[in-house]
Each structure stands twice: as structure tokens, then as C-alpha cells.
N, C-alpha and C positions, 0 to 999 in steps of 0.2 A: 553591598550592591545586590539589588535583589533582580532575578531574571523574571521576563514576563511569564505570564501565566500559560500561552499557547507554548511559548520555546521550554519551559518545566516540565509542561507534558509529552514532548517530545523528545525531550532528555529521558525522561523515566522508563519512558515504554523500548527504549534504544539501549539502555544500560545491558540488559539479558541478553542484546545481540552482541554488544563489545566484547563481553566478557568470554562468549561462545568464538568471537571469530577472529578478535582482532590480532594476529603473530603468532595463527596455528599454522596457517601456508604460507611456504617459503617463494610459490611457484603458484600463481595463479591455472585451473583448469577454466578449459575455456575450449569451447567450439573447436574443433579438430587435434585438440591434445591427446595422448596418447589415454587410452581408459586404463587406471591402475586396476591391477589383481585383483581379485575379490577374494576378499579373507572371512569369512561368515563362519561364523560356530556352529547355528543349529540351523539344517535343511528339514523343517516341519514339512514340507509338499513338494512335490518333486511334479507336478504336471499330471498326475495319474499315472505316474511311470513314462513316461514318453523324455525325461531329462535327468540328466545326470549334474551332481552339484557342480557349480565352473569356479576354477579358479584364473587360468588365464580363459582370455577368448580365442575362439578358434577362426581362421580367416575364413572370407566368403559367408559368413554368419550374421546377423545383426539380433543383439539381445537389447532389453529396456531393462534398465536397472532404477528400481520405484522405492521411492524412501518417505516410510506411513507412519502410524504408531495407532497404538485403543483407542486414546484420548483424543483423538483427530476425528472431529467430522467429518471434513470432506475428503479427507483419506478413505472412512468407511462407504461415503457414500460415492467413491471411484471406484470399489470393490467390482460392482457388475460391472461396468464398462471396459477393467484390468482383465476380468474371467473371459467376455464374449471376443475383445482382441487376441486373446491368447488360443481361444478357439478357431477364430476366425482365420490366422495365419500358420494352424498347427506347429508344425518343425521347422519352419520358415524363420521365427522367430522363438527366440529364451526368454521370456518375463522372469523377472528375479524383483522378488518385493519384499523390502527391509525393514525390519524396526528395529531400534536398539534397546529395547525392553527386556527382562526378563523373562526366560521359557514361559516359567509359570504364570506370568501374565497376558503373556500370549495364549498360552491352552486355554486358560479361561473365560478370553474373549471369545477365542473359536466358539466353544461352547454355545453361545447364546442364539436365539433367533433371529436372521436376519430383518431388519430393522424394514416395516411396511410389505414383507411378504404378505402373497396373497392368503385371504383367509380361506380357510378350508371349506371345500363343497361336498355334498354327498359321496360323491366316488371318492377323495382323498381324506373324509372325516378321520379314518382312521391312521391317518398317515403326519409322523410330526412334523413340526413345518422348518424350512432349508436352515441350517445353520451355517453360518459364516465360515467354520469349517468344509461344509459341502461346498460352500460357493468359491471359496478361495485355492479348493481343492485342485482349479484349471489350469494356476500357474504355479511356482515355484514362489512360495510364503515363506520368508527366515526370520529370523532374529539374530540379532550380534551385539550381544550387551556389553562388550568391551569398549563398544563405538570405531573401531579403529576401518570401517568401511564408511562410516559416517563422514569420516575427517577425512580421508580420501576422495571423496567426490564432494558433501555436502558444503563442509568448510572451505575445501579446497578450491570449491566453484564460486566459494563466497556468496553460497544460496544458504538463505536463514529460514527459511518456511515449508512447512511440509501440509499437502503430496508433491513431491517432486520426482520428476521422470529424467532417465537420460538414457538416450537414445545411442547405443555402441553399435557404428558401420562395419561394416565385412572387411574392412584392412585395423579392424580394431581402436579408431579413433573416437571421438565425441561428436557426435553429428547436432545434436540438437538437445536441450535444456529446457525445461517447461513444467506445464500443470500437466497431471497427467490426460485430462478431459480435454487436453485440446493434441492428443497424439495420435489421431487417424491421419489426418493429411501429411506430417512430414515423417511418421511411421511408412506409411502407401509409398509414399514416395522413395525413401533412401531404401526398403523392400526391392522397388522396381528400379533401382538406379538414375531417377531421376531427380534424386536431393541436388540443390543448389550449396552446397556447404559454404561456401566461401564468402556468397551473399547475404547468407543467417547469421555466418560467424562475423561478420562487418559491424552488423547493426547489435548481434547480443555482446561482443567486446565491449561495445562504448555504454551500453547499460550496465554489465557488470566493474567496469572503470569508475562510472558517475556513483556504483553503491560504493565501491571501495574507497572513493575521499568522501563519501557522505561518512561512514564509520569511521575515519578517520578525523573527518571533521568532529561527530559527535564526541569524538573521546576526548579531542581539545576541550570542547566543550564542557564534559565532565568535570576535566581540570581548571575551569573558568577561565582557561586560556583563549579572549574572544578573539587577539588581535591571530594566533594562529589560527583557528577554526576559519574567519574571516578568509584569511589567505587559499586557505584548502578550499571552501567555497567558490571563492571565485576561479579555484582550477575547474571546478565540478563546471562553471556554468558557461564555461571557454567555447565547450562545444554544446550547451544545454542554455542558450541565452531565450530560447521562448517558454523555458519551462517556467510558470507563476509561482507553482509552490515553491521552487527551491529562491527566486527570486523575494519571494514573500518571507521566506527563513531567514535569509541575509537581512531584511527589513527587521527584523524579529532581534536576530543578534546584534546589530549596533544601535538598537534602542536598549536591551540589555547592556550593550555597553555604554549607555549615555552618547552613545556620540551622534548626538542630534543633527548636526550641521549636517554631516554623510549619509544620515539616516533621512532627512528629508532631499536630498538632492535622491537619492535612488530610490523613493519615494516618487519624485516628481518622474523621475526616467520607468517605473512601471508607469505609470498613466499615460505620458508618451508613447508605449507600448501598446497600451490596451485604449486608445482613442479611436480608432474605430470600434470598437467592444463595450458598450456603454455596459452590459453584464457583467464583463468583469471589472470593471470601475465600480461597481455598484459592491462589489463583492471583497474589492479591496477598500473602497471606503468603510465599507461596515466592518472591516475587521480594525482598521484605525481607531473605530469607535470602539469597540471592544477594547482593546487592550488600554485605550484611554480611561476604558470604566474598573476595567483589570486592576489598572496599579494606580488609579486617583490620580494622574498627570492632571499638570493643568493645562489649561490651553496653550499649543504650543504651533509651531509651522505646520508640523503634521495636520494638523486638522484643519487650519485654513489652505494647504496646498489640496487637503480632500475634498472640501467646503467647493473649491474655485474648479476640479477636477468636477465632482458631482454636480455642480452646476453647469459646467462643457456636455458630461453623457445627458441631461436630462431635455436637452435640446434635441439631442438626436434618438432619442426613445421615445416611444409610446405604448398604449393599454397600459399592460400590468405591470413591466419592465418599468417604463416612467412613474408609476406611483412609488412603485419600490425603493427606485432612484432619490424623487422626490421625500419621501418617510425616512431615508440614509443624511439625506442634504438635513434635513431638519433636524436628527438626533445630536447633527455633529456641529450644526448652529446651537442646541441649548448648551453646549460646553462650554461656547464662546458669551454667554450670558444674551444672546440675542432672542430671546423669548418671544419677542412678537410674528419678527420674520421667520420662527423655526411654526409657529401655531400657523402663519399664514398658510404656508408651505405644505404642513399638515393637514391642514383644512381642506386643500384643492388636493391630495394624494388622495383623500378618501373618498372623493366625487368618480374616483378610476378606480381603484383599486380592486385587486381578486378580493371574491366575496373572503374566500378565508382569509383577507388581509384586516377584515373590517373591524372585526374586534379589538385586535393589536393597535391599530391607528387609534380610533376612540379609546381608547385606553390613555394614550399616551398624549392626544390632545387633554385627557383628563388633568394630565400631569401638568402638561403643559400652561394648560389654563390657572394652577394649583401656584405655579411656579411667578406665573404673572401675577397672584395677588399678593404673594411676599414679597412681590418683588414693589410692587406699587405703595405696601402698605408703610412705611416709615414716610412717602410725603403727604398722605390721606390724613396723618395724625399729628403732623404739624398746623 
């Protein structure tokens, strides 16, 4: 049984998280859990002296504990904005910022220049320019190559991507989970005691619930177990029924699993969905065509419930949206051998269509037209 080529690649790029997350935490953290100890090995910056390394937190306090690495762009590139908040709230606030890399590859990133400093003018020609060291020098920089602070909060929160921030309130719990560039307002806030905790913690529960059966999902997956995955999905979409892509994944996995019949009834119930949305009809037809050119299906329900769906949005579309619509409707009539009505089709998309559509179209009328003469030429030579 061969899986489609979208749900392949979403297996592949998924495996590195399974393997990172899936039965390291017994106890999910989550929005007002208690913050575990911080156990760090090496305190490279301490704030310019103004901090002392923490292992518990102390009440009436709020620290941000930031989890970065070298190799992270936009870890690097939160650096100033992590220095100017730590300034900006002095002793107000503990910034504690982690890698799990080794000393030695931390000193050496220190080392280098920060990335788009200004260049040197007359008065500072003779002055070498900030290293990442100077800059980072604002808050408290660590490293913990054991990981075991990692797994504590990172796993534990079931966050797989780094820069990640969390925010420790003054009775020491988890106020808030995020990027770190978006920590002014509900930092400001839980500072001045006017954090909503309970309203953050409502809404990031159920996204960090919906990733925990998606990894759970995936790992079935892994094990080409579709009829579990299946199962776990539709817990995921119990309370997630408007999300398209998780909707569009379950379309993915029962065509990996052959099972057509279920695969075009939930098929036909996103279009029901997305019927006033002629964009995402257009979006979800064209990926019907895709995965039809994906794995050489042949013409199947799917593409005439897309066919009869793309014909419904392209009534209620106009400009560029209906050309688009139209040039979809057509791709997924040549499937069906209908050659004529897919060229007609095509014909009147390029009369509208966005200039950068124009070439792609004439292209494929090219084919089109290519497609019609083999297709005519066995009764020309009788």
C-alpha cells in the first residue's frame, strides 16, 4: 500500500518530533501548573550581577524562562528584543535563557559579531563591533547539556519548536507559553496583575490537546496503523471541526487507506463546509488534482464530486478567484478524458485571469489542445 505523497511528507518531517516527545511526560504542563525547579549546569550571565542563578522561584516574582540554541535563527534574531525586556523591567523580572548545547559551543557563538550591527562611524572606527556576548550579557544566558530542563518544561508542555518562552507568575505557576516576540503584552500584564490566566489557559489547553493526538495520531501513522490514526483524528477534530488542514489530512489518510467510499463522502462534507468559500473549494479541488497526479489514480468520485463542487464555487466567484476556479475545474476534467469541455473552460479562464496566471493557462491549453489531437487521431486515419 503506498501512502500519498502530501501525507509522506508529513510523516517524515513528524518522525523527529515523535521520537523527541511522544512518553517523555507522564503529566502534561500547561497554563497554571506548577513551574518545575530549574536544574541548569552552566550560569554563563548572570544580568551584569544584578541575579543570582534560581533553582526554585521565589513568590511575588515573575521570571521568563527562554529555550534558544546557535543553530536557531530566530532565537538569534530575539536576542535584542530578550536584552531591551530585561532592561526594561530591571529586578522586576528574571530572564533565564537556555540551550542545551555544549559550554564550548556556546563560548563560541558568544564570540562572534552580532548579526547586522551597525557599522562603524568616525567616532566608533576604532571600537570592535557588539558581540553577542555583550548583547546577551542583559539577562541570564545558560546552557544545560544534559537536557534535563529541556524535558521539564519543553517536552513537558509538548512544545517541539524553539524560541520558546514561559512566563513564571509570582505564586510560581505557568502564566503563559509562546514565541518569545510576542511577550510584551502578556509579560506587561501578569508584571501589573492584570493577567487573565484562566482565559489563556482555556484556549492554550485545547491547542496543546489537539497537538497531543496529532503526535499520537502520527505515530499510528508511522506504524501504518490508518484505522487507529483515523480514530485519534477524529478525537482531534471533536472540538477542531472548522480546521481545513486537519480536515484535509483525514481526506489524505483514507485515500492512503483505499477507502474510497468514506474518503469521498468526507470529501463531499468539506465542500458543504467551505460552500460559501469558493477559495477554499478552489484550494481543495486543486489538491484533489494533485494527489490524483501524485499516485496516477484514475478517475474516481473524488474528482467528479470536485468537478460538480468547482462548478457550484465558480458561479459564485469572480476576477481572478473565478479564473483560478475555472483553470481547477478544467485540470480535473482532463482526468476524466473530457478534453474538449476542460479546453473550453480554459479558454474563457484566460479571457480573466491574473496577468501572472497567463502563462500557466496558455501552457496548458497548449497541452490541452496536444491532448485533443491524440485523442482525434485514430478516427482521422480510418
Amino acid at each position: 500500500m503506498t501512502l500519498n505523497i502530501s501525507l509522506r511528507i508529513v510523516l517524515v518531517l513528524s518522525i523527529s518530533l515523535l521520537c523527541n516527545s511522544i512518553g517523555k511526560a507522564s503529566e502534561l504542563l500547561t497554563i497554571g501548573s506548577p513551574a518545575p525547579p530549574l536544574d541548569i549546569e552552566h550560569w554563563i550571565h548572570d544580568g551584569q550581577g544584578k541575579f543570582k542563578p534560581v533553582t526554585k522561584f521565589e513568590t511575588k516574582k515573575v521570571y521568563v524562562v527562554e529555550f534558544w540554541a546557535t543553530w536557531c535563527g530566530p532565537c538569534i534574531s530575539s536576542m535584542p528584543h530578550l536584552a531591551s525586556l530585561q532592561k526594561h523591567y530591571a529586578d522586576r523580572v528574571q530572564l533565564v535563557s537556555v540551550s542545551d548545547e555544549s559550554l564550548e559551543t556556546v563560548e563560541r557563538f558568544l564570540a562572534r559579531p552580532v548579526r547586522g550591527a551597525a557599522p562603524p562611524t568616525d567616532e566608533t572606527a576604532s571600537q570592535q563591533p557588539q558581540s553577542y556576548r555583550q548583547l546577551t550579557s542583559a539577562y541570564c544566558l545558560t546552557t544545560d547539556p544534559d537536557q534535563s530542563t529541556y524535558t521539564d518544561y519543553m517536552q513537558a508542555a509538548a512544545q517541539d519548536g524553539i524560541p520558546t518562552a514561559f512566563i513564571v507568575g509570582k505564586d510560581g505557576r505557568i502564566e503563559w507559553i509562546g514565541h518569545p516576540m510576542d511577550l510584551d503584552e502578556p509579560l506587561e500584564a501578569v508584571v501589573d496583575d492584570r493577567w487573565d490566566r484562566a482565559a489563556f489557559g482555556t484556549e492554550f489547553r485545547k491547542q496543546q490537546e489537539a497537538e497531543r493526538l496529532m503526535r499520537e495520531m502520527y505515530a499510528k501513522l508511522n506504524q501504518q496503523d490508518f484505522d487507529g490514526a483515523l480514530q485519534v483524528l477524529d478525537k482531534a477534530l471533536a472540538n477542531n471541526q472548522g480546521d481545513m488542514q486537519m480536515q484535509g489530512l483525514k481526506l489524505q489518510i483514507l485515500v492512503a487507506a483505499q477507502k474510497m467510499a468514506p474518503a469521498n463522502q468526507h470529501l463531499q462534507q468539506m465542500y458543504r463546509m467551505s460552500d460559501k468559500d469558493p477559495a477554499t473549494v478552489n484550494t481543495i479541488a486543486w489538491n484533489i488534482y494533485e494527489m490524483a497526479m501524485s499516485e496516477k489514480l484514475p478517475p474516481n468520485k473524488l474528482v467528479g464530486t470536485s468537478i460538480d463542487a468547482g462548478e457550484l464555487a465558480i458561479q459564485q466567484a469572480s476576477g481572478a478567484l473565478k479564473a483560478s476556479l475555472m483553470d481547477t475545474v478544467a485540470h480535473l476534467l482532463s482526468l476524466t478524458g473530457n478534453i474538449e469541455q476542460a479546453l473550453k473552460l480554459e479558454t474563457a479562464a484566460l479571457k480573466i485571469a491574473d496577468p501572472d496566471e497567463v502563462d500557466f493557462m496558455r501552457q496548458f491549453i497548449d497541452e490541452l489542445k496536444s491532448m485533443q489531437k491524440k485523442k482525434q487521431a485514430p478516427s482521422k486515419s480510418q
